[in-house]
C-alpha positions as CSV (number, residue, x, y, z in Angstrom):
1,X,28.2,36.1,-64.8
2,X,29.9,34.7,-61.8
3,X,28.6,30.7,-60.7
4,X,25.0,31.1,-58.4
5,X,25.4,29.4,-55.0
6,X,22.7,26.1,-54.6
7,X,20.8,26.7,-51.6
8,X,18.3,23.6,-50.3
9,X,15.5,26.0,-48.8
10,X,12.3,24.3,-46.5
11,X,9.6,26.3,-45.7
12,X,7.3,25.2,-43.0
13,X,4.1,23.2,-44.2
14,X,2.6,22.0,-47.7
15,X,2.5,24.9,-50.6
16,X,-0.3,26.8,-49.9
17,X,-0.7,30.2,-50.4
18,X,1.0,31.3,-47.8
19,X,4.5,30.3,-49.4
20,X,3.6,32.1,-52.6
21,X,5.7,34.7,-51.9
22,X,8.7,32.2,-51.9
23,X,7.9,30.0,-54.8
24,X,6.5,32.9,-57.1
25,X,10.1,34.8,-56.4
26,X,11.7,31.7,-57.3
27,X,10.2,32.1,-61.0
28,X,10.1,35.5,-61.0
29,X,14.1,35.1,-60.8
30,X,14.5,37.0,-57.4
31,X,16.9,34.7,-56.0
32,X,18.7,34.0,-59.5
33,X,19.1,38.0,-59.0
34,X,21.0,37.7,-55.3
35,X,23.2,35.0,-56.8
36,X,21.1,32.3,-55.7
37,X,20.1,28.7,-57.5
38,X,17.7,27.7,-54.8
39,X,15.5,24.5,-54.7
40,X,12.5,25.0,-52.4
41,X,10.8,22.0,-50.6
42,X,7.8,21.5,-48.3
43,X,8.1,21.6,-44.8
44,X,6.4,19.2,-42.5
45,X,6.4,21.2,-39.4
46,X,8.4,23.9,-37.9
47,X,10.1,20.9,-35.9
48,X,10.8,19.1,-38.6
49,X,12.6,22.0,-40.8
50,X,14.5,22.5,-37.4
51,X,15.6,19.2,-37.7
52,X,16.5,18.7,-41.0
53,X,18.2,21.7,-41.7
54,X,20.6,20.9,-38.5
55,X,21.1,17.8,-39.8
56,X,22.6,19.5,-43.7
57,X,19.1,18.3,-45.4
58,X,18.7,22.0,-46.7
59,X,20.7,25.2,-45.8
60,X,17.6,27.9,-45.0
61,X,13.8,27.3,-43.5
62,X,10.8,28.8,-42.4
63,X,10.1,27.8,-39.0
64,X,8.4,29.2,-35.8
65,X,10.1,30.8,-33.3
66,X,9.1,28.7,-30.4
67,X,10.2,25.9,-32.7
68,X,14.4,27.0,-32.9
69,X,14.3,28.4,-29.2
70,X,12.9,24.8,-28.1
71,X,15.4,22.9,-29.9
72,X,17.7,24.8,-28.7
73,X,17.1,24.7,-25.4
74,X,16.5,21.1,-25.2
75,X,18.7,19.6,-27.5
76,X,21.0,22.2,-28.5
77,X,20.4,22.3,-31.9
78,X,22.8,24.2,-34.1
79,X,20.1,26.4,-35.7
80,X,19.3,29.8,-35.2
81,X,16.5,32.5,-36.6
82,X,18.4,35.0,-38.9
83,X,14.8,37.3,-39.6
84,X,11.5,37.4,-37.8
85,X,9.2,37.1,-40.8
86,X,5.4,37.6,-38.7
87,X,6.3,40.2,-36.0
88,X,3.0,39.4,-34.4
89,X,1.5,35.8,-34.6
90,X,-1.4,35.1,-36.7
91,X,-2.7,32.4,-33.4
92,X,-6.7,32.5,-33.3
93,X,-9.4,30.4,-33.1
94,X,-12.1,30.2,-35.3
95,X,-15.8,30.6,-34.3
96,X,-19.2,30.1,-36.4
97,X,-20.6,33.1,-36.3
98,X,-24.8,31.3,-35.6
99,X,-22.9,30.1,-32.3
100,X,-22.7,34.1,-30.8
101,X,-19.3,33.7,-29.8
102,X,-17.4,36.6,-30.2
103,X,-15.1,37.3,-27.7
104,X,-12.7,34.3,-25.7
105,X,-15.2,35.2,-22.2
106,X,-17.5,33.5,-24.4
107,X,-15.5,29.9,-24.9
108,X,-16.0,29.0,-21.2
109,X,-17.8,26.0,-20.9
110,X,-17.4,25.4,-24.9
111,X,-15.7,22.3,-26.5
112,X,-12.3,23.0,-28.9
113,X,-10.8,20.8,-31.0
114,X,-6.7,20.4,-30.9
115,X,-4.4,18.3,-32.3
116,X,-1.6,17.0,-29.8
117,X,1.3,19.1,-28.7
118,X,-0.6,22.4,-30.5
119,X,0.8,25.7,-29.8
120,X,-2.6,27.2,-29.3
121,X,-2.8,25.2,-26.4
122,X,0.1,26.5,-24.8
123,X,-0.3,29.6,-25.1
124,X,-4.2,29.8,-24.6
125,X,-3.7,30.4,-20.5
126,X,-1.9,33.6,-21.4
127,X,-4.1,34.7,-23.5
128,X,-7.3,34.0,-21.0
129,X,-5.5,35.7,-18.9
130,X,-5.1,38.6,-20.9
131,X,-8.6,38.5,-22.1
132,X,-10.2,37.6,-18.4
133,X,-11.4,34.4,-19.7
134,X,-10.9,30.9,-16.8
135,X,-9.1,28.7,-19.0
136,X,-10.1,25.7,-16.5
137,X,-13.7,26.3,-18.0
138,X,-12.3,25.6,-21.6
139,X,-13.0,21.9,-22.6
140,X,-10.8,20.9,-25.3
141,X,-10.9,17.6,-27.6
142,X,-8.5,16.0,-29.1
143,X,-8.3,15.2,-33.3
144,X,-7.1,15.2,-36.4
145,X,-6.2,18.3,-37.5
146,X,-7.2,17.6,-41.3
147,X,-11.0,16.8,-39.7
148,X,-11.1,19.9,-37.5
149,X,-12.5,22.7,-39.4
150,X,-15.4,19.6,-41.0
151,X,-16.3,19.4,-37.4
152,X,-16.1,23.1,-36.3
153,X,-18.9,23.4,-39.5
154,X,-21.0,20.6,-38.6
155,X,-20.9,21.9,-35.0
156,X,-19.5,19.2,-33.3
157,X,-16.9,21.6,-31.6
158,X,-18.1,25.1,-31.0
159,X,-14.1,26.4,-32.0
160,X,-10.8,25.4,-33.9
161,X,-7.3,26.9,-33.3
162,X,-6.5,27.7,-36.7
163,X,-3.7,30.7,-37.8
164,X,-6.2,33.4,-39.0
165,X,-4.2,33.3,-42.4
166,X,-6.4,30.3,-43.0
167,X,-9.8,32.0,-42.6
168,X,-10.3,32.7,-46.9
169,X,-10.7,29.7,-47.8
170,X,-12.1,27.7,-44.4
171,X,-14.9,30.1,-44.9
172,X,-15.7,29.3,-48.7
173,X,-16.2,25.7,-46.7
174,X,-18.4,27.1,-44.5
175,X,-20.4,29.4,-46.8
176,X,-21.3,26.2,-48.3
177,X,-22.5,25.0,-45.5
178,X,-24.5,28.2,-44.8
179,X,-22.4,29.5,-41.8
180,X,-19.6,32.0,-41.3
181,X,-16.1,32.1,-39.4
182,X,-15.6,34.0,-37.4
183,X,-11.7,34.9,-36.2
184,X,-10.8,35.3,-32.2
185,X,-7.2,36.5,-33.1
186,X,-4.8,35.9,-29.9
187,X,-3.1,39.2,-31.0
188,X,-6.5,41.3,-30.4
189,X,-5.8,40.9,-26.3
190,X,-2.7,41.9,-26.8
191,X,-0.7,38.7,-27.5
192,X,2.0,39.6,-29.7
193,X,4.8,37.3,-29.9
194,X,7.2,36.6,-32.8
195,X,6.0,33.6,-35.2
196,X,7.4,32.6,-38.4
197,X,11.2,33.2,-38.7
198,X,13.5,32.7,-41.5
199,X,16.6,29.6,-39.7
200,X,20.2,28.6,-41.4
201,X,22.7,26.8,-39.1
202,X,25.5,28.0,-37.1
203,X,27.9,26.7,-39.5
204,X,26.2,28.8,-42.4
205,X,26.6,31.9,-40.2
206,X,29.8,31.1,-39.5
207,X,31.5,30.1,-43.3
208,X,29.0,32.1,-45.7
209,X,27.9,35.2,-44.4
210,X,27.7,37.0,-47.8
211,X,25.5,34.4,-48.7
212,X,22.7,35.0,-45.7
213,X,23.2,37.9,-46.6
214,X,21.9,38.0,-50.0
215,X,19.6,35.0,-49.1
216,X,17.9,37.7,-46.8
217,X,17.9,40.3,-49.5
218,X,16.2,38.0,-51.5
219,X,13.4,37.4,-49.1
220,X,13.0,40.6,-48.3
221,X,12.4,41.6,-52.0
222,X,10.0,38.6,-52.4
223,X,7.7,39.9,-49.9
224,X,7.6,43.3,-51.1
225,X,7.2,41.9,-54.5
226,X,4.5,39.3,-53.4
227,X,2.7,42.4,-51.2
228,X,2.8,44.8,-54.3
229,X,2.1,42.5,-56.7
230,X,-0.2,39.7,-55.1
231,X,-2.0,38.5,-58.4
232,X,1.3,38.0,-60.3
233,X,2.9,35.6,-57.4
234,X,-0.2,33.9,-57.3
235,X,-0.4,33.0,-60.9
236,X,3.2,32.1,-60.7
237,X,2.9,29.7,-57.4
238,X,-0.7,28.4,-58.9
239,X,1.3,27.3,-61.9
240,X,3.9,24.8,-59.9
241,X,0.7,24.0,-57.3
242,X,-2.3,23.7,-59.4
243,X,-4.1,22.4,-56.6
244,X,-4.1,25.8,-55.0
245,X,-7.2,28.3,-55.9
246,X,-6.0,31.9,-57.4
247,X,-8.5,33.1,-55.3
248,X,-7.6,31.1,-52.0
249,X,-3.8,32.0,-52.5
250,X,-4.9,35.5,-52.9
251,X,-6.8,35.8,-49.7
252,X,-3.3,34.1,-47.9
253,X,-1.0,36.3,-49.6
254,X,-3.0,39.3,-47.9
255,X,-3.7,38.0,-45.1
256,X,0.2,37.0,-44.4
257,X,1.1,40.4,-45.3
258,X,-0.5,42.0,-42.5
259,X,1.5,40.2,-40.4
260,X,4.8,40.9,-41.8
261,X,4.5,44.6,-43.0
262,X,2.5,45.9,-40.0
263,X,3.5,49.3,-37.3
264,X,6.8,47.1,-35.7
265,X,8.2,47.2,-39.2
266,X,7.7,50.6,-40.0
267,X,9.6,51.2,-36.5
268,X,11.9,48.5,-36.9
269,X,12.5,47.1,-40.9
270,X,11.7,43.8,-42.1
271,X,12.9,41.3,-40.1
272,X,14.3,43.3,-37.2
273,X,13.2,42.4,-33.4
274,X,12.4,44.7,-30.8
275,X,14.4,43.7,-27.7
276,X,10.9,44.2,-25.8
277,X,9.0,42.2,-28.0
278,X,12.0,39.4,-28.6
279,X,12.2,39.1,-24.4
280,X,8.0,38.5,-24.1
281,X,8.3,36.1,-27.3
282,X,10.9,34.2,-24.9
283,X,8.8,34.5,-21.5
284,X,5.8,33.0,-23.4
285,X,7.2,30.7,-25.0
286,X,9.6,29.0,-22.2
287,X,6.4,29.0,-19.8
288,X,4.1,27.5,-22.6
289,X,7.0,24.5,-22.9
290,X,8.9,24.8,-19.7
291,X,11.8,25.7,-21.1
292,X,14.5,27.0,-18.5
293,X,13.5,30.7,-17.6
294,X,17.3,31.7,-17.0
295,X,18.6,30.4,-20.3
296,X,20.2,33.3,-22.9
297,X,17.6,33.4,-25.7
298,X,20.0,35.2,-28.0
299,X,22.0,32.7,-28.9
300,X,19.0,31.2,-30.9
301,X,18.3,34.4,-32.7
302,X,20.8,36.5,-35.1
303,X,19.1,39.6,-37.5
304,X,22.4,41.4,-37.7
305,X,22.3,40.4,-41.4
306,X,18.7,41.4,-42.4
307,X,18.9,44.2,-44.8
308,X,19.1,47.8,-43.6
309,X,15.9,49.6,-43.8
């Protein structure tokens, strides 16, 4: 048995059940499989794993797309995505269904919660304008985003930008309360942009490409695994996060696999970009943070080690 290679690996945000794909693989002996003694960590932000793992405080994250081409741009940090992981981006907000909102014409003259420097904000006008809503009629207020879906229940805001992944278990809230939620996905206008990527740095790329390599292998296994066998990663990522509900990491699990294993993969493979898709991704995304329209996006993004289909 040849010596596995540490890897320091960040996902995005606290373990929910959205990351049980990652953390139930790591029991499951996935990695251990590709050669691999990874260590995963919380992430607090796709900035911050940006950050970090530019600075050599882990090797591999999650982190948004926007996230690596915004660094980039502006500070030209050495990071780059190495697989698009949601190939359509799980952006919505959320709705109670007593209000009779269902469509984003129906928002106008509404209040929205947001927490500073949200990407739902940015990219709201383009999807107004793809739905026909007049974004100037939105009224949006800031807060916490730990209060936001307490007030979106209590009807003190009348929506909350939430990734739809979220909707299992921010409805059990509301059930509770007697109401629904209701989901206003961004991608039912027609808003598909790429979201959660898989990063490493230049220097990884550069010195180790047999180990992206099989660090990609890995994750590519661990979401089939995770999307054929949901229950069993569950059990396995409930039993390092207790906190986490069976039943809520259940309804993430699902609901994250229909945005990685949707039509674009079957055309494409996991992790693969479509150069149409990659170039509206970019568009958005540098008008959202006015970023510099003219600047080569591809130097942010490398999949040419993702696994063949």
């Amino acid at each position: 048995m040849f010596a596995q290679d540490k890897v320091r690996f960040q996902t995005d945000w606290v373990p929910s059940g959205e990351h049980a794909m990652y953390y139930g693989a790591w029991s499951k002996g996935i990695y251990a499989k590709h050669g691999i003694d990874i260590t995963i960590t919380r992430g607090y932000g796709s900035g911050d794993t940006v950050t970090k793992l530019a600075g050599g405080a882990s090797d591999f994250g999650v982190a948004d797309l926007a996230a690596v081409f915004t660094a980039r741009v502006r500070a030209n940090v050495p990071a780059k995505a190495i697989a698009v992981l949601y190939n359509e981006s799980p952006h919505s907000l959320f709705v109670l269904k007593s209000s009779g909102i269902t469509n984003f014409k129906g928002l106008e003259g509404k209040k929205i919660g947001i927490t500073p420097g949200n990407s739902h904000r940015f990219y709201f006008p383009k999807v107004a304008e793809k739905a026909g809503t007049d974004p100037s009629k939105i009224v949006w207020t800031n807060m916490d985003g730990a209060a936001m879906a307490t007030q979106l229940i209590a009807k003190n805001i009348d929506a909350a930008p939430f990734y739809s992944i979220h909707q299992y278990y921010i409805n059990k809230a509301a059930v509770k309360a007697g109401e629904e939620i209701v989901s206003l996905p961004f991608v039912a206008v027609g808003f598909k942009i790429y979201a959660a990527t898989l990063i490493t740095s230049d220097k990884m790329i550069a010195e180790k490409p047999d180990l992206v390599k099989r660090f990609l292998a890995a994750n590519k296994e661990a979401f089939e695994w995770a999307r054929d066998n949901p229950e069993e990663a569950c059990k396995l990522h409930v039993a390092r996060f207790p906190e986490v509900e069976l039943d809520d990491c259940l309804g993430s699990v699902k609901a994250v696999m229909s945005f990685v294993f949707t039509d674009h993969t079957k055309e494409y493979g996991w992790g693969n970009t479509s150069p149409e898709r990659l170039k509206f991704s970019w568009e958005t995304i540098a008008e959202s943070q006015e970023l510099k329209k003219d600047w080569d996006y591809k130097q942010a993004i490398d999949t040419s080690m993702v696994p063949p289909k």
